[in-house]
N, C-alpha and C positions, 0 to 999 in steps of 0.2 A: 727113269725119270728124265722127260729131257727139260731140260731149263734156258731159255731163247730170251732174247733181247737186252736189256740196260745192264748186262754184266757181263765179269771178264773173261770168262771162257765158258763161252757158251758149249752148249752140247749133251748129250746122252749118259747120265751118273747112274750108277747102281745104290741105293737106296737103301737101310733098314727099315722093314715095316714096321708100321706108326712115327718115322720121320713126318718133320714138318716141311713146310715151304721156304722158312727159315733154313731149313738143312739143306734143300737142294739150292738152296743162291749161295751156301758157304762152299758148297762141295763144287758150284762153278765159280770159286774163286771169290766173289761177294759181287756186290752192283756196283757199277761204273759213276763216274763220276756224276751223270749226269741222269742219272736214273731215279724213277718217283718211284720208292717202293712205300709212302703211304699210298698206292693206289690199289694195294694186293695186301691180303691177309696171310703174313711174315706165321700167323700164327696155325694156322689152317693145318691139320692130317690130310697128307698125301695117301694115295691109292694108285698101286702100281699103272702104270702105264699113262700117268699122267704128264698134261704140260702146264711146264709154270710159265708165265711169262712177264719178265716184269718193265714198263714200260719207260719211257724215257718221259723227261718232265714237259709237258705239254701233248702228248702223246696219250691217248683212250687207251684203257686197260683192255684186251681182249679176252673172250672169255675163254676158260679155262675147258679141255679138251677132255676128255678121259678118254685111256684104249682106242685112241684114233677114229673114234665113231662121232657122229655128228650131233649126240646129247651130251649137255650141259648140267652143271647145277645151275647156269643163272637162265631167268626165264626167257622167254621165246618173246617177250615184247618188254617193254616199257616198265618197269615198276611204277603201282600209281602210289605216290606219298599218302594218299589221303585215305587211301582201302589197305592198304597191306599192312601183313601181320608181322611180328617179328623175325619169322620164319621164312620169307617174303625177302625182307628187309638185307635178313641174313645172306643171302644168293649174291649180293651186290659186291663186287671189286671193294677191299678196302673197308667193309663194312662187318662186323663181329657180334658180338651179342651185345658188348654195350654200347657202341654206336647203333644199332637198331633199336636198345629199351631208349635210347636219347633223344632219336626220333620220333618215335612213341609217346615219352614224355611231354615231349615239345607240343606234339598231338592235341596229345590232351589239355595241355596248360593255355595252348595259345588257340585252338579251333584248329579247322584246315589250312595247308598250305594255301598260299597265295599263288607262287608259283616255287620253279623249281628253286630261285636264287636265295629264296628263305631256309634255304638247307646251312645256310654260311652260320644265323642263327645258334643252331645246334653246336649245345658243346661238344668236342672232339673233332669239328666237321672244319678244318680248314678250307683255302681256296685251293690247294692243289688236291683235294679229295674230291672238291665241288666239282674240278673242272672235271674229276675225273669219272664221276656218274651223272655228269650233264646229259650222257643221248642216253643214259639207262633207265632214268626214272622220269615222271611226268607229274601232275598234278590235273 
């Protein structure tokens, strides 16, 4: 696992399978002062040869690497608020199952997004989470 940015000792840990994301930022020592780890899913299973990386506060969460190859779980463009499904929803930095059913919710209760800044709206969805899937998703 190697684990890169807003913590203390960055670098390469050997991991239990079924460790979380949570385990590789403890095992690099935890996140630095100034580190936005609402921007990453603390809760997420890891799969060997992955990178975590957790981002500093104002700083875009980038996405998560596996085995050094250039696929992703998060998608290839844009998430649109107003098509996508929970599973969708799920791929985004920071976002889990109940922040996706809340965006869903939202969905449903209020119509379509307006735009992206209606995500603040959403319970669970602070401004450091906003800032942090502002270029991920669209409307």
């Amino acid at each position: 696992m190697h684990v890169a940015g807003a913590v203390q000792a960055p670098g390469v840990y050997r991991l239990k399978p079924g460790s979380r994301v949570i385990d590789a930022v403890s095992a690099a020592g935890g996140v630095a002062s100034d580190s936005n780890s609402d921007a990453i899913n603390l809760a997420a299973v890891l799969a060997d040869g992955e990178r975590v990386y957790v981002p500093r506060v104002g700083e875009a969460a980038p996405v998560v690497v596996s085995g050094g190859s250039t696929a992703s779980s998060a998608p290839s463009g844009p998430v649109d608020l107003n098509a996508a499904s929970a599973d969708d929803l799920d791929t985004l930095p920071g976002v889990g199952p109940a922040t996706a059913a809340a965006i869903l919710a939202y969905r449903e209760r209020h119509g379509p997004f307006a735009s992206v800044d209606d995500l603040a709206k959403v319970r669970g969805i602070g401004q450091a989470k906003l800032d942090a899937l502002r270029g991920l998703v669209t409307v």
